[in-house]
C-alpha positions as CSV (number, residue, x, y, z in Angstrom):
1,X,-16.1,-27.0,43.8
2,X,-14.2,-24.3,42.3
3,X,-13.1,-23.9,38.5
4,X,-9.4,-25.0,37.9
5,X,-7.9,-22.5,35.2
6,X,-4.1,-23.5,33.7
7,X,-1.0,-21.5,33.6
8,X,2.3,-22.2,31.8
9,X,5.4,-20.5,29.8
10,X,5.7,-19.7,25.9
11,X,8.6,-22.1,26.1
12,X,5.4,-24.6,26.2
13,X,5.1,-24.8,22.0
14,X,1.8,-25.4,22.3
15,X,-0.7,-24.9,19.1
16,X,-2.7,-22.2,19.1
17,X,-5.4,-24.3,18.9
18,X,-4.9,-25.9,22.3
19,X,-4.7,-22.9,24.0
20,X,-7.9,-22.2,22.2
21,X,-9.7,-25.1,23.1
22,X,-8.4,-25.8,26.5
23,X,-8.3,-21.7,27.9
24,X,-4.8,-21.9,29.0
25,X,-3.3,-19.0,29.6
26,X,0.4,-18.3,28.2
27,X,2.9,-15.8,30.0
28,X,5.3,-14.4,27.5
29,X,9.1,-14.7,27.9
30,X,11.2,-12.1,27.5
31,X,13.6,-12.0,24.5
32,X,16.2,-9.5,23.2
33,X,18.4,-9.4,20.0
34,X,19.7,-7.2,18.2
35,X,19.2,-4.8,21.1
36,X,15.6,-4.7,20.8
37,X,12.9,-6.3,23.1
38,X,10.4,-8.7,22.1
39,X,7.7,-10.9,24.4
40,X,7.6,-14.6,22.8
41,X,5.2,-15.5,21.1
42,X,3.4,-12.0,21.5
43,X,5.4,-9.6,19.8
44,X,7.6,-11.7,17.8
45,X,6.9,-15.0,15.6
46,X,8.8,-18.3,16.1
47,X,9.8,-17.8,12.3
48,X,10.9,-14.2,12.5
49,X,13.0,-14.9,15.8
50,X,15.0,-17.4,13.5
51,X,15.6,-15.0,10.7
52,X,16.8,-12.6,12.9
53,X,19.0,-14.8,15.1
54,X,20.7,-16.2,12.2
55,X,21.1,-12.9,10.8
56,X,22.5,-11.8,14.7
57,X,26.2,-12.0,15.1
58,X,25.4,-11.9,19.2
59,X,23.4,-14.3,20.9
60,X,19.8,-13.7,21.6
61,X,19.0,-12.7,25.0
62,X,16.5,-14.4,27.4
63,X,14.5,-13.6,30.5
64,X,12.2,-15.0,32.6
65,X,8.4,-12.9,32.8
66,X,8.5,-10.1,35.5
67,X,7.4,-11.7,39.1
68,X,4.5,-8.5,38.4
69,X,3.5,-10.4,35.0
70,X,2.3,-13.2,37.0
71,X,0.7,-11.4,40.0
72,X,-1.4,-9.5,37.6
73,X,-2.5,-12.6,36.1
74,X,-2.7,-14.4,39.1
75,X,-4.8,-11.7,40.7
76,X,-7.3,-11.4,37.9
77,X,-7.8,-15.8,36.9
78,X,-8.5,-15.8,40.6
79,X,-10.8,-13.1,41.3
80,X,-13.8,-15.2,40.8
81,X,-12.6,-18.1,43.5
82,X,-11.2,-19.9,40.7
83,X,-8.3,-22.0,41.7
84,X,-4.6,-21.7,39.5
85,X,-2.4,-24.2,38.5
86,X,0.3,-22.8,37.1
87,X,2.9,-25.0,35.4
88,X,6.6,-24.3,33.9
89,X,9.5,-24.8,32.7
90,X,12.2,-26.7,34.7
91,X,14.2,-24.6,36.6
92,X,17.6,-26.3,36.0
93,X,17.8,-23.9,32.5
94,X,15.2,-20.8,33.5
95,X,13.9,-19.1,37.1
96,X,10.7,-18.9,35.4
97,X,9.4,-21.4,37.8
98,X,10.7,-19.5,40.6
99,X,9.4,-15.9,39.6
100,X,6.1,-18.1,40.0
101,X,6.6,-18.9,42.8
102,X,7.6,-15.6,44.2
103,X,4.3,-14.3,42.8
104,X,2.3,-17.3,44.2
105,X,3.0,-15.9,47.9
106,X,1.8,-12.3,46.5
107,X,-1.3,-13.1,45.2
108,X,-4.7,-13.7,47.0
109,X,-5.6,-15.9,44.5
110,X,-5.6,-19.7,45.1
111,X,-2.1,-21.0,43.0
112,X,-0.2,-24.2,43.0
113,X,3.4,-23.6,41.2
114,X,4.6,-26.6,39.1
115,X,8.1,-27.1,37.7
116,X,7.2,-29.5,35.1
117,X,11.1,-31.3,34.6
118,X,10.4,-30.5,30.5
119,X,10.4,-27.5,28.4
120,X,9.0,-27.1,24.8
121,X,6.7,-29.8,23.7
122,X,6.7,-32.1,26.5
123,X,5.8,-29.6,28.9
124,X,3.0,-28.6,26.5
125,X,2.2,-32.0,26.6
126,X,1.6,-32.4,30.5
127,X,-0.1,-28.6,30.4
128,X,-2.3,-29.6,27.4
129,X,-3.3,-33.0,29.9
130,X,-3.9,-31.2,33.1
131,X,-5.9,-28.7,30.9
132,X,-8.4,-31.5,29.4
133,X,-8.3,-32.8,33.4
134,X,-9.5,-29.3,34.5
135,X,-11.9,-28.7,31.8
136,X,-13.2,-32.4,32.5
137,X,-14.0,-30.7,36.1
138,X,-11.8,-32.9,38.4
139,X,-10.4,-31.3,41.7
140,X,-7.0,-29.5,41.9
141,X,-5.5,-32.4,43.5
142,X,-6.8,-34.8,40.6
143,X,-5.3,-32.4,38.4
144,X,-2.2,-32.8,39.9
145,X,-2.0,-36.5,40.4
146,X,-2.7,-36.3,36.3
147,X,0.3,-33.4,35.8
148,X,2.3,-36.5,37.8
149,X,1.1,-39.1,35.7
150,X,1.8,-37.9,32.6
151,X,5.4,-36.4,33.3
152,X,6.5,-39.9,34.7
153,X,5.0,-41.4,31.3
154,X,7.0,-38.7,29.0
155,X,10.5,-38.9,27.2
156,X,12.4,-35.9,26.1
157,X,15.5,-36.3,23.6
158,X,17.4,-33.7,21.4
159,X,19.6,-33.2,19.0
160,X,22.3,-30.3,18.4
161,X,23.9,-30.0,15.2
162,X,25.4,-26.7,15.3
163,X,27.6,-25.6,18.2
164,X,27.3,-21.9,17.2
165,X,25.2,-20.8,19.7
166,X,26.3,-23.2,22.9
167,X,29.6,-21.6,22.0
168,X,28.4,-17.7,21.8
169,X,26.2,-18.4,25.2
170,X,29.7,-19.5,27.2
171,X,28.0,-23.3,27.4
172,X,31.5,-24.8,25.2
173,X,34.7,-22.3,25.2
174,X,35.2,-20.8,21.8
175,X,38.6,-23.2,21.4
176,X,36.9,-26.8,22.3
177,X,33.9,-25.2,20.2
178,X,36.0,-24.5,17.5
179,X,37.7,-27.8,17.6
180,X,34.5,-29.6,17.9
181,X,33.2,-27.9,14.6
182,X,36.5,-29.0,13.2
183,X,35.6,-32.3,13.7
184,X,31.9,-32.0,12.8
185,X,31.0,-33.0,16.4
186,X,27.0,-32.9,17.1
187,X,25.4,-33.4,20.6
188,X,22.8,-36.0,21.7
189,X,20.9,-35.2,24.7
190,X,18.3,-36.4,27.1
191,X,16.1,-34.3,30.0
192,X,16.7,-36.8,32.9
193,X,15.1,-35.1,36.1
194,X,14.7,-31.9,35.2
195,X,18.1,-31.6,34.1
196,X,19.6,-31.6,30.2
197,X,22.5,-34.2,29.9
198,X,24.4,-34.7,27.4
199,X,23.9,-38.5,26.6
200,X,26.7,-38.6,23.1
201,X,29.0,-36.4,21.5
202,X,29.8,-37.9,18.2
203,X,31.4,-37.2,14.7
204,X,28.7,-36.2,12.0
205,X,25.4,-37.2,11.7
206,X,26.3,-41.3,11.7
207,X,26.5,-41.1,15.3
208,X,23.0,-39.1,15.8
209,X,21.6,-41.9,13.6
210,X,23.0,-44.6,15.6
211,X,21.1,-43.0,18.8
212,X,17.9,-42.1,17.1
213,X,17.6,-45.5,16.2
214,X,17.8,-46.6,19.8
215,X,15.2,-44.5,20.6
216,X,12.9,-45.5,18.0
217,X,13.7,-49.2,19.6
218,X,13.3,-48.4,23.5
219,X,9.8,-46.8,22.2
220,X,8.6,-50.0,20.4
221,X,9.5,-51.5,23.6
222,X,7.0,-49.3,25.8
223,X,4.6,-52.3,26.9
224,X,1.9,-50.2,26.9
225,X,2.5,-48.6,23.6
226,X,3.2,-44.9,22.3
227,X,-0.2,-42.1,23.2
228,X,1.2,-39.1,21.2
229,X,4.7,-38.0,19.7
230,X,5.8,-34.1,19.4
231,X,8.6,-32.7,16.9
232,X,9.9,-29.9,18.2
233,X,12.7,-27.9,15.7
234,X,14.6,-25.1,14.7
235,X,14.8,-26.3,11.2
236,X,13.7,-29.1,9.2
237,X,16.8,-30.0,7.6
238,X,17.1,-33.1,5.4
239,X,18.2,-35.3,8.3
240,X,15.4,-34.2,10.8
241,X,13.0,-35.2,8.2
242,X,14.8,-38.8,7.6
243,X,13.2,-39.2,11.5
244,X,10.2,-37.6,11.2
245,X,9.4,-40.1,8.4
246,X,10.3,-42.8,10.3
247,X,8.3,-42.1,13.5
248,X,5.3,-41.7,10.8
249,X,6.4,-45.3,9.9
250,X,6.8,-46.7,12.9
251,X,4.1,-45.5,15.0
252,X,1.6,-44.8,12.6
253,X,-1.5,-44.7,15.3
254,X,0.3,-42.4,17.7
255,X,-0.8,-38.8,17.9
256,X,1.9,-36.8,15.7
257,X,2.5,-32.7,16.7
258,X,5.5,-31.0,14.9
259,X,6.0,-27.5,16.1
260,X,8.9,-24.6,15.4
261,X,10.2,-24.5,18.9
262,X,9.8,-21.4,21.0
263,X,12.8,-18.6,20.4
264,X,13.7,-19.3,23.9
265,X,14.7,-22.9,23.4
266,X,16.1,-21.8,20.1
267,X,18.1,-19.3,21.4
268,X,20.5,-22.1,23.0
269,X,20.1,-24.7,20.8
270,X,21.2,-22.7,17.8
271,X,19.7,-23.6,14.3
272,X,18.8,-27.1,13.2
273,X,18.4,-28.8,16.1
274,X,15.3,-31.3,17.0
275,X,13.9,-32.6,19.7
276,X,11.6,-35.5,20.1
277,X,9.2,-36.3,22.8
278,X,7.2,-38.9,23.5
279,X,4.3,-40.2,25.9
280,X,3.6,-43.5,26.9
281,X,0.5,-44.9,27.0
C-alpha cells in the first residue's frame, strides 16, 4: 500500500505543531500590500500582516499559489509512489482549489484535489483529521471517507465588526458602507455549502450577542456532544473574549485551539473579527 502524504492552503491556520507532528505540507498564498509581495505564512507573520494592514490605507492584495507551486510539490511528494491528497480552501472565495486542480492533471504523481467547503480553522480541522487518518496508515479512499466525515460534522460561524475592509474590497459600496458604520451595523455569518452567507446584519454588538448565544445553545444541543472548538481572530477585543470565556465555560472537556487567522482571511474580514468553529462528535 502506498504512503498517503497531505496537502492544503496557509489559509488552513493550523499550529505549527500539527504540521509538525502530522508532515503536512503547506502551500503559501500570495499576499501584497503596500506594493510589496509576501508568501503567507513564509515570508510574512500573521502579526506583522495586521500591523501593516491597519497601517495600509489600500486593501491588501490576495492570490492564489502559482498552478507551478503545486506541480513542483506535487512532483517531488510523489516521486517515491507516494499518493497526495491535497485539500483547500472552498472555491466560492479563492481559485486555490482550482489551480490544484489544474496542476493535478500536470503531475505524474498520484493526487486527489479536495475543496474542503471551509477556510481557516475548520479546514485545518478536516486536514489535521485526514492527516492523523494517513499517518494511522489507512488507504486514500479511507482517508477520504474520514475528510467526508468530519466536514459533515463541522460548523463554521463569524463575526465582522468593522466594515472597513468589505467596503475597500468593493464587497459593500462605500455609501451603504458608510451608512452602515453610521449605524454601528456588524455582520453575522455562517459557511453553508461552501458558500459565506450573511446570516444577521444588526445594530452594535447586542445583536452579535443575541446570535452567539444561539450558537452556544444549537452546540449544547449536538446529541453526540462537542470533539474540539477553534477560535480563529483578527483581534481579541474585549467582546471576542466575553465568548471565548464562555465556550471555556460551557464546554469545558472539548478540545480548545485559538489561532490569529491567516492574512488571507484577514484581509477581507478587516480587523476584529472572529470566527468560531466547531466539530461534533
Amino acid at each position: 500500500m502506498s504512503r498517503i502524504i497531505i496537502v492544503t492552503d496557509s489559509t488552513a491556520d493550523l499550529t505549527e505543531q500539527e504540521i509538525q507532528d502530522f508532515n503536512i505540507h503547506v502551500v503559501p498564498l500570495n499576499i501584497t500590500i503596500q506594493e510589496e509581495h509576501y508568501l503567507d505564512g513564509e515570508t510574512i507573520t500573521k502579526e506583522e500582516f495586521k500591523n501593516k494592514m491597519i497601517a495600509s490605507s489600500e486593501l491588501p492584495m490576495t492570490a492564489q499559489p502559482s498552478i507551478g507551486r503545486f506541480v513542483e510539490l506535487y512532483d517531488e511528494l510523489g516521486k517515491d509512489g507516494s499518493e497526495i491528497i491535497s485539500i483547500h480552501l472552498m472555491n466560492s472565495i479563492s481559485g486555490t482549489v482550482n489551480a490544484a486542480r489544474q496542476a493535478a492533471d500536470i503531475t505524474e504523481s498520484t493526487v486527489t484535489v479536495v475543496d474542503s467547503d471551509f477556510t481557516s480553522r475548520s479546514m485545518g480541522i478536516i486536514v489535521r483529521e485526514a492527516a492523523n487518518a494517513a499517518k494511522e496508515g489507512k488507504s486514500a479512499e479511507e482517508v477520504l471517507e474520514v475528510i467526508e466525515s468530519t466536514r459533515q460534522r463541522t460548523k463554521l460561524y463569524l463575526t465582522v465588526l468593522n466594515l472597513d475592509n468589505l467596503i475597500k474590497g468593493g464587497r459593500i459600496s462605500r455609501v451603504m458602507g458608510a451608512f452602515s458604520n453610521l449605524l454601528n451595523i456588524k455582520l453575522f455569518l455562517e459557511v453553508i455549502n461552501g458558500k459565506i452567507e450573511i446570516v444577521q446584519k444588526g445594530r452594535g454588538l447586542k445583536s452579535l450577542q443575541k446570535k452567539y448565544d444561539e450558537v452556544f445553545e444549537e452546540m449544547k444541543a449536538c446529541p453526540n456532544g462537542i470533539q474540539e472548538i477553534g477560535i480563529m481572530h483578527a483581534g481579541l477585543n474585549e467582546f471576542n473574549q466575553s465568548q471565548i470565556d464562555t465556550l471555556r465555560e460551557l464546554f469545558p472537556d472539548a478540545k480548545l485551539t485559538i489561532v490569529m487567522t491567516s492574512p488571507i482571511i484577514m484581509s477581507h474580514t478587516g480587523i476584529d473579527a472572529m470566527a468560531v468553529t466547531y466539530l461534533e462528535k
